[in-house]
PyMOL Python script that loads the backbone (N, CA, C, O; Angstrom):
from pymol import cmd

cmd.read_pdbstr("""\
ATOM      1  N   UNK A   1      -0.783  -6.531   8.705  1.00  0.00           N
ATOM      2  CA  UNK A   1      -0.430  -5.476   7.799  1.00  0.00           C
ATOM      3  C   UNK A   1      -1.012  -4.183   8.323  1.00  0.00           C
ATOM      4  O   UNK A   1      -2.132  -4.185   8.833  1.00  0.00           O
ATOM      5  N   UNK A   2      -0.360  -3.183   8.224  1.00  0.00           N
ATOM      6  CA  UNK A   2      -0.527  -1.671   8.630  1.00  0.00           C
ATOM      7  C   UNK A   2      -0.091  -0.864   7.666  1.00  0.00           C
ATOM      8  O   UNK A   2       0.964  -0.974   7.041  1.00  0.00           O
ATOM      9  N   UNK A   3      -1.288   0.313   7.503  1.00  0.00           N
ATOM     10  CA  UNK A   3      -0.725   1.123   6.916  1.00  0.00           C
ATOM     11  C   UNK A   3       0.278   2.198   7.553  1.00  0.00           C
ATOM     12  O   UNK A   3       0.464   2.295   8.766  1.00  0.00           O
ATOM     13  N   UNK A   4       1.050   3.182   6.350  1.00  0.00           N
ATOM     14  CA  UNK A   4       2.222   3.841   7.333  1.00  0.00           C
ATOM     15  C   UNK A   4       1.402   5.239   7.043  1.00  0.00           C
ATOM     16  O   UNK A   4       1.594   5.756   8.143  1.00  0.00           O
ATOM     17  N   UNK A   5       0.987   5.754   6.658  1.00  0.00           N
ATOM     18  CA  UNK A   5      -0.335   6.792   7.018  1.00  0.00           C
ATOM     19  C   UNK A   5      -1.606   7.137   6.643  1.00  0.00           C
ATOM     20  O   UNK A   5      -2.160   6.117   6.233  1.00  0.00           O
ATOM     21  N   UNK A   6      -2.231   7.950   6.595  1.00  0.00           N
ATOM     22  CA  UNK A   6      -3.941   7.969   6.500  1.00  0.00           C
ATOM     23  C   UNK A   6      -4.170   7.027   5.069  1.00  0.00           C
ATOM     24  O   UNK A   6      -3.341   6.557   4.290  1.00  0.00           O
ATOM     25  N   UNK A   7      -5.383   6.980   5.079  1.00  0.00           N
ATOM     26  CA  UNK A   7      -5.733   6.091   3.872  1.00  0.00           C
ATOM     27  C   UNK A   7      -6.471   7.146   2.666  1.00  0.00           C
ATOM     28  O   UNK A   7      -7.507   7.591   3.161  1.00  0.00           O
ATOM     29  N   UNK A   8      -6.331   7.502   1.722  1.00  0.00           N
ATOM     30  CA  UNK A   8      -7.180   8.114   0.688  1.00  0.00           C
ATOM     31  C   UNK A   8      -8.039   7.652   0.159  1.00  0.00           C
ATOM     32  O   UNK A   8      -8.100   7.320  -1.025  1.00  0.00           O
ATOM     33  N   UNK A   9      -9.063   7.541   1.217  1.00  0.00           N
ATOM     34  CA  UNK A   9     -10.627   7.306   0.767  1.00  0.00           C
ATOM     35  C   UNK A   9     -11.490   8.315   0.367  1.00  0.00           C
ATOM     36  O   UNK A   9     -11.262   9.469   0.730  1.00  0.00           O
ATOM     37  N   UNK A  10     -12.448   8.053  -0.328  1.00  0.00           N
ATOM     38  CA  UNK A  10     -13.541   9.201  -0.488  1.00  0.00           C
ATOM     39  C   UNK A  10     -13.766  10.190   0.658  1.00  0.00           C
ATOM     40  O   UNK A  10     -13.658  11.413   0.753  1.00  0.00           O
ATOM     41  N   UNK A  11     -14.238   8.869   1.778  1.00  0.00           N
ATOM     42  CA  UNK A  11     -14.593   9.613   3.231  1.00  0.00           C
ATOM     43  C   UNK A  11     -13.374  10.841   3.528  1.00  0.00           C
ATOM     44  O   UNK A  11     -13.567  11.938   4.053  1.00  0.00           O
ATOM     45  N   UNK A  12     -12.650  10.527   3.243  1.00  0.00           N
ATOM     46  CA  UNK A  12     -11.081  11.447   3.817  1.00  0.00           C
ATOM     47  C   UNK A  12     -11.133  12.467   3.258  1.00  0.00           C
ATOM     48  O   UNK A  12     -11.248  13.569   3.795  1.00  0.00           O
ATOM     49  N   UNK A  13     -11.029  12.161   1.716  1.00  0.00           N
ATOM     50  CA  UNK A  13     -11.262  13.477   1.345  1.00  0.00           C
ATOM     51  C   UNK A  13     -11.782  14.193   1.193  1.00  0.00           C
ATOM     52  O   UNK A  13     -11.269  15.239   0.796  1.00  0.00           O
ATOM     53  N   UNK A  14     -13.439  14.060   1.465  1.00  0.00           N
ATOM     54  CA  UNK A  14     -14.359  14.823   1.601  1.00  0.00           C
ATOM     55  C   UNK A  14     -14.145  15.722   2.373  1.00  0.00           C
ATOM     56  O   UNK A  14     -14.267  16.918   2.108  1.00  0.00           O
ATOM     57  N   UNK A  15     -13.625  15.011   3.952  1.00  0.00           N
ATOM     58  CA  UNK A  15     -13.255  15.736   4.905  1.00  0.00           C
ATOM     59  C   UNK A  15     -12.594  17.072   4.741  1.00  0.00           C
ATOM     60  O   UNK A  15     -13.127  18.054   5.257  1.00  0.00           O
ATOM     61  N   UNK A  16     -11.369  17.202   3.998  1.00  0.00           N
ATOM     62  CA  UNK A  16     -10.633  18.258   3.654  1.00  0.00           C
ATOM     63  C   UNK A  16      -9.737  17.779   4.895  1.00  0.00           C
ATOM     64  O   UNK A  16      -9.363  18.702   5.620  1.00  0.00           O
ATOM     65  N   UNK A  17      -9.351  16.543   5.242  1.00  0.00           N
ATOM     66  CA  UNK A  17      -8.111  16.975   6.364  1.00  0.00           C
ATOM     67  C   UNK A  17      -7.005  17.003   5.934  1.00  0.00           C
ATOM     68  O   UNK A  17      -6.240  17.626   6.670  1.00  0.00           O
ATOM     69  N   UNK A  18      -6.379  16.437   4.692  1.00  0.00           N
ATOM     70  CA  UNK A  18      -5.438  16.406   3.937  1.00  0.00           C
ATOM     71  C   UNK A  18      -4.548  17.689   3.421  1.00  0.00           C
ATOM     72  O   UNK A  18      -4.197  17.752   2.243  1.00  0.00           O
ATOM     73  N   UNK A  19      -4.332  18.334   4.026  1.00  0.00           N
ATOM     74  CA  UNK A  19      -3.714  19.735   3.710  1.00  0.00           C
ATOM     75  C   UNK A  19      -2.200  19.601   2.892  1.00  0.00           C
ATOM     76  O   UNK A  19      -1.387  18.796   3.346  1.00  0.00           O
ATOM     77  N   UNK A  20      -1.884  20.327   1.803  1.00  0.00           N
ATOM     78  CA  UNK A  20      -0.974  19.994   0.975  1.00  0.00           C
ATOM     79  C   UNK A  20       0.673  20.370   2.077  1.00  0.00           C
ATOM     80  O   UNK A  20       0.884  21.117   3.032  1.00  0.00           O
ATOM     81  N   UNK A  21       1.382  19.565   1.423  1.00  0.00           N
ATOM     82  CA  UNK A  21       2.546  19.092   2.232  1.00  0.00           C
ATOM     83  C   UNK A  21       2.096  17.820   3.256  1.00  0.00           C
ATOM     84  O   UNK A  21       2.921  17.410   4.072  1.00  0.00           O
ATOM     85  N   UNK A  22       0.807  17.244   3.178  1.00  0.00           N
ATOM     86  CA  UNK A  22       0.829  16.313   3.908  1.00  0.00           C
ATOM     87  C   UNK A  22       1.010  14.846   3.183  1.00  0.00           C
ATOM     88  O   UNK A  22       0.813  13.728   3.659  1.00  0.00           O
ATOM     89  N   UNK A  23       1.349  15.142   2.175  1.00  0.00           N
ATOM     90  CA  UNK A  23       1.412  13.756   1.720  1.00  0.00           C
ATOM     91  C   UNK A  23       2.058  12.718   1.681  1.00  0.00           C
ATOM     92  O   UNK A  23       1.818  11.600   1.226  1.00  0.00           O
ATOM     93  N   UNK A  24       3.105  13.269   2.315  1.00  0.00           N
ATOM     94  CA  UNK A  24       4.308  11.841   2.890  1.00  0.00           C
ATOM     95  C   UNK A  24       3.141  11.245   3.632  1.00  0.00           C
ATOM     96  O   UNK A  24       3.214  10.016   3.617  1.00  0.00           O
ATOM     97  N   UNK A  25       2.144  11.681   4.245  1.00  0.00           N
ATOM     98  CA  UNK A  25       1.123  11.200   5.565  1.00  0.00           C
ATOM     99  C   UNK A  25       0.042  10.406   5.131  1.00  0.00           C
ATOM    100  O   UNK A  25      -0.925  10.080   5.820  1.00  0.00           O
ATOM    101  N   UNK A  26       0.288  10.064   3.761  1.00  0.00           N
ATOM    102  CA  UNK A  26      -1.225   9.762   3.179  1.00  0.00           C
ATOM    103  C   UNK A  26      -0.595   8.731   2.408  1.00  0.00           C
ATOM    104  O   UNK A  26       0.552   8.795   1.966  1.00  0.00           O
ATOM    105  N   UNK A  27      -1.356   7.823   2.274  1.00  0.00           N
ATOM    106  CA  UNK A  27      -1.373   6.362   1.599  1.00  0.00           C
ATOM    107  C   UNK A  27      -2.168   6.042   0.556  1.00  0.00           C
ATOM    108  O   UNK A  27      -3.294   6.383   0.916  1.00  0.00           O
ATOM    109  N   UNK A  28      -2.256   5.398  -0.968  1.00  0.00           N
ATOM    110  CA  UNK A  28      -3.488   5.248  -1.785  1.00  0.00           C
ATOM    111  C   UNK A  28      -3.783   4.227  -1.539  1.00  0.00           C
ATOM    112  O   UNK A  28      -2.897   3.471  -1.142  1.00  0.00           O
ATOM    113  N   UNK A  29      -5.193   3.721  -1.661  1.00  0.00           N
ATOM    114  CA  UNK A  29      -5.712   2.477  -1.246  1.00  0.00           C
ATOM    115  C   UNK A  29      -5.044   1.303  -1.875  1.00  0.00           C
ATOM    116  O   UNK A  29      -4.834   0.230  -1.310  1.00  0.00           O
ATOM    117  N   UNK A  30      -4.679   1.663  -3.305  1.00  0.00           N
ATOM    118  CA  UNK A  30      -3.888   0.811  -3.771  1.00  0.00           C
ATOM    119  C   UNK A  30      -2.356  -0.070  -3.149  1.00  0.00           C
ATOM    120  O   UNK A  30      -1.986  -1.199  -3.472  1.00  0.00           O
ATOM    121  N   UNK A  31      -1.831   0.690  -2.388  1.00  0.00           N
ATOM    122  CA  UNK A  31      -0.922   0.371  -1.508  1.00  0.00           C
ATOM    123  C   UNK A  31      -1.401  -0.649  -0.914  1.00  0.00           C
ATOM    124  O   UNK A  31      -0.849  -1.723  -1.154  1.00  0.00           O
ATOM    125  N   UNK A  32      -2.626  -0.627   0.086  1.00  0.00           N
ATOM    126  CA  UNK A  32      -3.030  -1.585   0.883  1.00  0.00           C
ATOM    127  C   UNK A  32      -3.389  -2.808   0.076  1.00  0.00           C
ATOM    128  O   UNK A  32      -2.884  -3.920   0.229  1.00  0.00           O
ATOM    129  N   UNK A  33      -4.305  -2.484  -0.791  1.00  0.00           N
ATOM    130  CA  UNK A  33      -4.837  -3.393  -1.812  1.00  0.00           C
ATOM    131  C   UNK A  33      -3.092  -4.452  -2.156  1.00  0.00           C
ATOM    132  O   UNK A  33      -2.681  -5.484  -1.625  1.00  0.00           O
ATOM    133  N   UNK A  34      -2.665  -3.829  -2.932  1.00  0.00           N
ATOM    134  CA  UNK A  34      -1.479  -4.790  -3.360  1.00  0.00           C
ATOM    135  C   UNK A  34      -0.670  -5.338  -2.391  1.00  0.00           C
ATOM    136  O   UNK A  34       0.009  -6.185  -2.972  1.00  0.00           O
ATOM    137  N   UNK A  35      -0.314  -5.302  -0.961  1.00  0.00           N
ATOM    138  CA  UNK A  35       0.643  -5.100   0.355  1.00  0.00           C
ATOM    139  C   UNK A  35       0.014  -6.585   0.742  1.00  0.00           C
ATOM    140  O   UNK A  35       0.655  -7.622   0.913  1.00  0.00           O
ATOM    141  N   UNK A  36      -2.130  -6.304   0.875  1.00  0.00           N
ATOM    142  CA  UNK A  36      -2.450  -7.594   1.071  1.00  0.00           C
ATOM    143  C   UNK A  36      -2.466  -8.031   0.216  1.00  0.00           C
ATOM    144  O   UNK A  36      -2.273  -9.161   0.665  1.00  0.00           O
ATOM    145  N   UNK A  37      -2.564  -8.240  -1.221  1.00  0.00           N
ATOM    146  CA  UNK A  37      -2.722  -9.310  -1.661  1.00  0.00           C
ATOM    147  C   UNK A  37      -0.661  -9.968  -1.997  1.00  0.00           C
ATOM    148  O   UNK A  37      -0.371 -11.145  -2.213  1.00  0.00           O
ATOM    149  N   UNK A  38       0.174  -9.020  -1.943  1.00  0.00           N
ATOM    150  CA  UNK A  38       1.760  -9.920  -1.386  1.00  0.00           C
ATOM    151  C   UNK A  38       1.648 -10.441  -0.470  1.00  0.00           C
ATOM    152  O   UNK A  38       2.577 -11.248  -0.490  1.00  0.00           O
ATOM    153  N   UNK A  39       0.969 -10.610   0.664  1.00  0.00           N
ATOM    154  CA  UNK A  39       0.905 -11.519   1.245  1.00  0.00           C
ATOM    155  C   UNK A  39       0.042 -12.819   1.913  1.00  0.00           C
ATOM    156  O   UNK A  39       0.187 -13.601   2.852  1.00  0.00           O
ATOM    157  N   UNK A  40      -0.827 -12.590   0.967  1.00  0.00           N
ATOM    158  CA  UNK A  40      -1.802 -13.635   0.588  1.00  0.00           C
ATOM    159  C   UNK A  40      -1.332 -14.564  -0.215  1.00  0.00           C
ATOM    160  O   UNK A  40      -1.751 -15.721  -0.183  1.00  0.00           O
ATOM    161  N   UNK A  41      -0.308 -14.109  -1.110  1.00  0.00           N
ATOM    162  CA  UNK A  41       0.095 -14.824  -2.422  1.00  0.00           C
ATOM    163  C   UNK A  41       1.197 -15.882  -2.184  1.00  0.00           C
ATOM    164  O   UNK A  41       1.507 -16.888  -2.822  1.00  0.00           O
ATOM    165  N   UNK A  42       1.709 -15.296  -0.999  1.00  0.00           N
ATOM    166  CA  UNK A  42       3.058 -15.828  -0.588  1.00  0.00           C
ATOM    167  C   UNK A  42       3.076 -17.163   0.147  1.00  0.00           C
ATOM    168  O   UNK A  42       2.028 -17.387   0.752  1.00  0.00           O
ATOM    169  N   UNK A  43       4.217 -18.308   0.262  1.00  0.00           N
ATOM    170  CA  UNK A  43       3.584 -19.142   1.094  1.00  0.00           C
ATOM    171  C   UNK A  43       3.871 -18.849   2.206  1.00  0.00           C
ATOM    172  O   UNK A  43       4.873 -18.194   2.491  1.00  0.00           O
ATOM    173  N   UNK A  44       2.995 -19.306   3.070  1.00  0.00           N
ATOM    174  CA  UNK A  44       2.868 -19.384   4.616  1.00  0.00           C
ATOM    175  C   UNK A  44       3.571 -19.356   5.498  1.00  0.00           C
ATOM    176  O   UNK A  44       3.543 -18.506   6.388  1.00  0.00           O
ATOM    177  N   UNK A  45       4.342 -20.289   5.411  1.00  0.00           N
ATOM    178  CA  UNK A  45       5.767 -20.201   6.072  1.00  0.00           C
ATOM    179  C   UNK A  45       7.108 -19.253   5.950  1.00  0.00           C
ATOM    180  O   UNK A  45       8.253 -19.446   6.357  1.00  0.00           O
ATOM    181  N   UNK A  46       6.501 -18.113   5.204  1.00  0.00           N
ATOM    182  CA  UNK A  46       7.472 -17.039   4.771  1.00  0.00           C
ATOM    183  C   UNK A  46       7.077 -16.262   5.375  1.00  0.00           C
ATOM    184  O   UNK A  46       7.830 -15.741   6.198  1.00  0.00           O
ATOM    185  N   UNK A  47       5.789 -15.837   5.264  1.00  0.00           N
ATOM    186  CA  UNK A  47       5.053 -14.746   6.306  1.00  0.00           C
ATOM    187  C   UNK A  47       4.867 -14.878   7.499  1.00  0.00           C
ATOM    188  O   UNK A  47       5.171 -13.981   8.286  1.00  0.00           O
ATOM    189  N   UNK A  48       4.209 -16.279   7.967  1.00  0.00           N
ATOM    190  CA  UNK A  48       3.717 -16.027   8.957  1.00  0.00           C
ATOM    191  C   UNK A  48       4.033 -15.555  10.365  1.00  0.00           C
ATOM    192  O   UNK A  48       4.862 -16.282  10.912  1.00  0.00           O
ATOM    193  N   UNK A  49       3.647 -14.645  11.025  1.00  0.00           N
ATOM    194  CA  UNK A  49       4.362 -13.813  12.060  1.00  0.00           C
ATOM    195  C   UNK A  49       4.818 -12.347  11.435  1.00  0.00           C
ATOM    196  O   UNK A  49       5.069 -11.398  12.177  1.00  0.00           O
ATOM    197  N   UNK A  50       4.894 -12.268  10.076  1.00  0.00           N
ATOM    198  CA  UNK A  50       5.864 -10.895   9.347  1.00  0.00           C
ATOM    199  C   UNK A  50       4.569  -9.606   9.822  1.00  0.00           C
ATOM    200  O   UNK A  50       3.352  -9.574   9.638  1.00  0.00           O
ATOM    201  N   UNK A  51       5.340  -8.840  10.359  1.00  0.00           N
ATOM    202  CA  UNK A  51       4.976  -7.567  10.269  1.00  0.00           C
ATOM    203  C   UNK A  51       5.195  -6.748   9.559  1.00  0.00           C
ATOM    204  O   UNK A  51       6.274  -6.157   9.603  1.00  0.00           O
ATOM    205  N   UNK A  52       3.842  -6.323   8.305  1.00  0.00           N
ATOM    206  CA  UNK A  52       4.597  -5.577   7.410  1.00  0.00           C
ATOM    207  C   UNK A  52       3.244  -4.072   7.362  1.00  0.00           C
ATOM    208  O   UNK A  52       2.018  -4.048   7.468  1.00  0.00           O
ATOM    209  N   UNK A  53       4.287  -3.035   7.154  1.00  0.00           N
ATOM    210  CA  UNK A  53       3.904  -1.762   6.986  1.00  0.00           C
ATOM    211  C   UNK A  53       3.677  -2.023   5.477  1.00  0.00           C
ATOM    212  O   UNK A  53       4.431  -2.796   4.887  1.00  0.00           O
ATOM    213  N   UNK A  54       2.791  -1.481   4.918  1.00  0.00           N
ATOM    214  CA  UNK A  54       2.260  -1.716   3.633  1.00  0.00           C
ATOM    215  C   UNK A  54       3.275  -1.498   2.324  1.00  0.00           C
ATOM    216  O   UNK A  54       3.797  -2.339   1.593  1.00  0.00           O
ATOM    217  N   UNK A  55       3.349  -0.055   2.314  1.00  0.00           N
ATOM    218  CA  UNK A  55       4.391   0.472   1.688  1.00  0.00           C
ATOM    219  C   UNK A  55       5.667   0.332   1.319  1.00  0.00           C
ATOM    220  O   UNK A  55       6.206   0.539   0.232  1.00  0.00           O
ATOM    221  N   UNK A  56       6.150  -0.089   2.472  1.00  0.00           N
ATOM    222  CA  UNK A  56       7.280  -0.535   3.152  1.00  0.00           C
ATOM    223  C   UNK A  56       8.097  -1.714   2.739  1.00  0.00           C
ATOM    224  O   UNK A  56       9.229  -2.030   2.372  1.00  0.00           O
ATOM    225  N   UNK A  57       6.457  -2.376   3.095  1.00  0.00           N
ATOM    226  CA  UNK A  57       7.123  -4.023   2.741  1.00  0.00           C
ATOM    227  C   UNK A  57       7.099  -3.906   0.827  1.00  0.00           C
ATOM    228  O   UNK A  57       7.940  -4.467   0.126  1.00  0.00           O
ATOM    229  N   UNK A  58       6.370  -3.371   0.483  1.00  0.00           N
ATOM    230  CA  UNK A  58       6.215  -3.741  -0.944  1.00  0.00           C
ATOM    231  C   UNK A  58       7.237  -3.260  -1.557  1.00  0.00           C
ATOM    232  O   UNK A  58       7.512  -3.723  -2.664  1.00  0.00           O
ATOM    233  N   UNK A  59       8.301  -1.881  -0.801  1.00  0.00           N
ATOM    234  CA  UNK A  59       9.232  -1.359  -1.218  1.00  0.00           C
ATOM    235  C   UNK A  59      10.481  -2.954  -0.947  1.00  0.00           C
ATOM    236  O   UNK A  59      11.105  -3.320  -1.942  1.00  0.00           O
ATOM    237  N   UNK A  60      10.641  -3.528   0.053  1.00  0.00           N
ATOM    238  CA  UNK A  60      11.411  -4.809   0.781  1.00  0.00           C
ATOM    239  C   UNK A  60      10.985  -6.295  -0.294  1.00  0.00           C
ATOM    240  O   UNK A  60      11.641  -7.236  -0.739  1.00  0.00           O
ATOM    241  N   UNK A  61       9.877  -5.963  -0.362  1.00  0.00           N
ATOM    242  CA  UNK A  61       9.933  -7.311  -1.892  1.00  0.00           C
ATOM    243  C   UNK A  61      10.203  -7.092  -3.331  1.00  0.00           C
ATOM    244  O   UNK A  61      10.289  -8.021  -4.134  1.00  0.00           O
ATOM    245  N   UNK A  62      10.388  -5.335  -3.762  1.00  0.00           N
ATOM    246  CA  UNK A  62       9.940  -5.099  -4.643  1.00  0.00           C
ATOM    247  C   UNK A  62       9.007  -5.357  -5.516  1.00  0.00           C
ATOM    248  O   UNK A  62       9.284  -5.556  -6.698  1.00  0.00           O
ATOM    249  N   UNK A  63       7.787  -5.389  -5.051  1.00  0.00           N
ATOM    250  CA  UNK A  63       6.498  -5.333  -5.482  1.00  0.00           C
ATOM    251  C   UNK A  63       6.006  -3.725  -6.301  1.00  0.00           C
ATOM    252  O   UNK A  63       6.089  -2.785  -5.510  1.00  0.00           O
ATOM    253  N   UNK A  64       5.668  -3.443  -7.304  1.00  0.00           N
ATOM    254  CA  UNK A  64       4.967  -2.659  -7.621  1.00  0.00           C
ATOM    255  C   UNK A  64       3.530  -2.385  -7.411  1.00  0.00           C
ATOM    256  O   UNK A  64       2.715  -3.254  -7.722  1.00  0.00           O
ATOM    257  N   UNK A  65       3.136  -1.233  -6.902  1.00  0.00           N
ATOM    258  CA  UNK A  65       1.740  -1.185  -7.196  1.00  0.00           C
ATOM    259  C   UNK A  65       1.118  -0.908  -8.273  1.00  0.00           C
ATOM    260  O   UNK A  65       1.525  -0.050  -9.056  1.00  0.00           O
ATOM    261  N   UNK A  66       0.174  -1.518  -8.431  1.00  0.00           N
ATOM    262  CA  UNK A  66      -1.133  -1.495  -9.321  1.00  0.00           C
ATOM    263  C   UNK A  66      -2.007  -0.972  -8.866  1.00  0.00           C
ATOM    264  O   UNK A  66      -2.245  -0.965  -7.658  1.00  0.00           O
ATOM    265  N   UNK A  67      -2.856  -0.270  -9.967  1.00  0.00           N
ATOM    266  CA  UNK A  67      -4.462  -0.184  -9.876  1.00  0.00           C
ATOM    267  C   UNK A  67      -5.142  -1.243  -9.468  1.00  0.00           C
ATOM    268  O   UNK A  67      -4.674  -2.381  -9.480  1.00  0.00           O
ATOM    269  N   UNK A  68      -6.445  -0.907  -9.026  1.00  0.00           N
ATOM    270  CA  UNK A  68      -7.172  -1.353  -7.882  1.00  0.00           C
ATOM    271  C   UNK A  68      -7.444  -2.888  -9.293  1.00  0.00           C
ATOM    272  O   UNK A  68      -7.398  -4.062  -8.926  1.00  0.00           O
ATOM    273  N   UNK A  69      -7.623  -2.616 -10.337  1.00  0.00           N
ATOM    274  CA  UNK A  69      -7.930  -3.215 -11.360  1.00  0.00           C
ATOM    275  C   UNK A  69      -7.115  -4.535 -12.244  1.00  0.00           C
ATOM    276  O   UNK A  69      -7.573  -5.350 -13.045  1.00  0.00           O
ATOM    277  N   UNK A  70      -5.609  -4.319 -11.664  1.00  0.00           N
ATOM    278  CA  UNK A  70      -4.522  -4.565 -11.713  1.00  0.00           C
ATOM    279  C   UNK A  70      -4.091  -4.589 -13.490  1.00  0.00           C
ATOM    280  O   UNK A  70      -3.870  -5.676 -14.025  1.00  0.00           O
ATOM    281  N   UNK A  71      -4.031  -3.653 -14.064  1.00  0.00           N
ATOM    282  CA  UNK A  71      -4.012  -3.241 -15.128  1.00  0.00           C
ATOM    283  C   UNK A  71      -2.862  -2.482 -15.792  1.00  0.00           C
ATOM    284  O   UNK A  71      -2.283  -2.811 -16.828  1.00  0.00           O
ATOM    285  N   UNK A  72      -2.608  -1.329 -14.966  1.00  0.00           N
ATOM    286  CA  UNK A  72      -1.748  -0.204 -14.807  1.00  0.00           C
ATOM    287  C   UNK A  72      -1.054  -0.168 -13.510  1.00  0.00           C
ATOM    288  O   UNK A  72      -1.636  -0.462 -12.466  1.00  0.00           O
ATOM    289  N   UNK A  73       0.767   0.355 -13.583  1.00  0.00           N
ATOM    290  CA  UNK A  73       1.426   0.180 -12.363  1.00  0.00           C
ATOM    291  C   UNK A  73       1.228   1.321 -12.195  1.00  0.00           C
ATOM    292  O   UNK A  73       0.986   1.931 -13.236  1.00  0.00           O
ATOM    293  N   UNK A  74       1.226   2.099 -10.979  1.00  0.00           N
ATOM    294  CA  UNK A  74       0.694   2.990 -10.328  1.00  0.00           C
ATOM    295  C   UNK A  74       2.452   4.008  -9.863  1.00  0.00           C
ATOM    296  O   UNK A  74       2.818   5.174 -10.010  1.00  0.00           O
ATOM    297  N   UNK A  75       3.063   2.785  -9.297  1.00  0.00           N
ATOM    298  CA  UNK A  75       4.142   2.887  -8.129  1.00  0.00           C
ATOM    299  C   UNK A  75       5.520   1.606  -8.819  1.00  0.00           C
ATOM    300  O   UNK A  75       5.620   0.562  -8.174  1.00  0.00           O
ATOM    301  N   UNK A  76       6.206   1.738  -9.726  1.00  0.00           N
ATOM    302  CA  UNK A  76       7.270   1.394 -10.242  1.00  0.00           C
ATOM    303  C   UNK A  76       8.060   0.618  -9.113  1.00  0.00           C
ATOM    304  O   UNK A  76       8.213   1.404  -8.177  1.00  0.00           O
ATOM    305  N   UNK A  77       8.674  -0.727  -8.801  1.00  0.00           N
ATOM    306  CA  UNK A  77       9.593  -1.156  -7.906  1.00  0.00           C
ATOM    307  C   UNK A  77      10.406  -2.534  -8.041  1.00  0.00           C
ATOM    308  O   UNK A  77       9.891  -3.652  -8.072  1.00  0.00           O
ATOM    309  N   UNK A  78      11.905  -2.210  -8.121  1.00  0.00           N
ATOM    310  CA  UNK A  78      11.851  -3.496  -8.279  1.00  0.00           C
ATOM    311  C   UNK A  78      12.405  -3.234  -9.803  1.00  0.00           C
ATOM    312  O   UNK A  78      12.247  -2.111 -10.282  1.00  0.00           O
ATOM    313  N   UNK A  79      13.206  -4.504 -10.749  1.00  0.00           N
ATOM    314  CA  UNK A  79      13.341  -4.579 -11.826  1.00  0.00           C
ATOM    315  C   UNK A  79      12.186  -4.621 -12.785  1.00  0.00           C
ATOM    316  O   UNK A  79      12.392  -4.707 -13.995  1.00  0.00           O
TER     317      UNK A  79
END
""", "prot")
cmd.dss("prot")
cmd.show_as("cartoon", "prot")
cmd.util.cbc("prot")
cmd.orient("prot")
């Protein structure tokens, strides 16, 4: 699993590299968070070998994201 751009961590944004209009470029952790756990969840023989861009794929299963908490959907997908 890969993300498809920077990650929005604390560290990052402290930085200030995030300049507005960059946010097609930026990813919430939550993305990653939910991306792995679709494919942790999944059986084995479906994934294994799959290359999936985080985002991407969760857009290709229709997976929604959640909070880190899994509480609240974050990112709507899917019926």
């Amino acid at each position: 699993m890969a993300p498809v751009g920077a990650i929005l961590t604390p560290g990052v944004d402290a930085l200030g590299v995030i300049q507005p209009g960059m946010e097609a470029y930026v990813e919430a952790v939550e993305h990653i968070a939910e991306a792995a756990l679709a494919l942790v969840s999944a059986p084995p023989r479906t994934m294994t070998g799959k290359i999936a861009f985080s985002y991407m794929f969760l857009d290709e299963i229709a997976r929604s994201t959640r909070t880190l908490d899994g509480k609240t959907v974050m990112t709507a997908r899917g019926a």
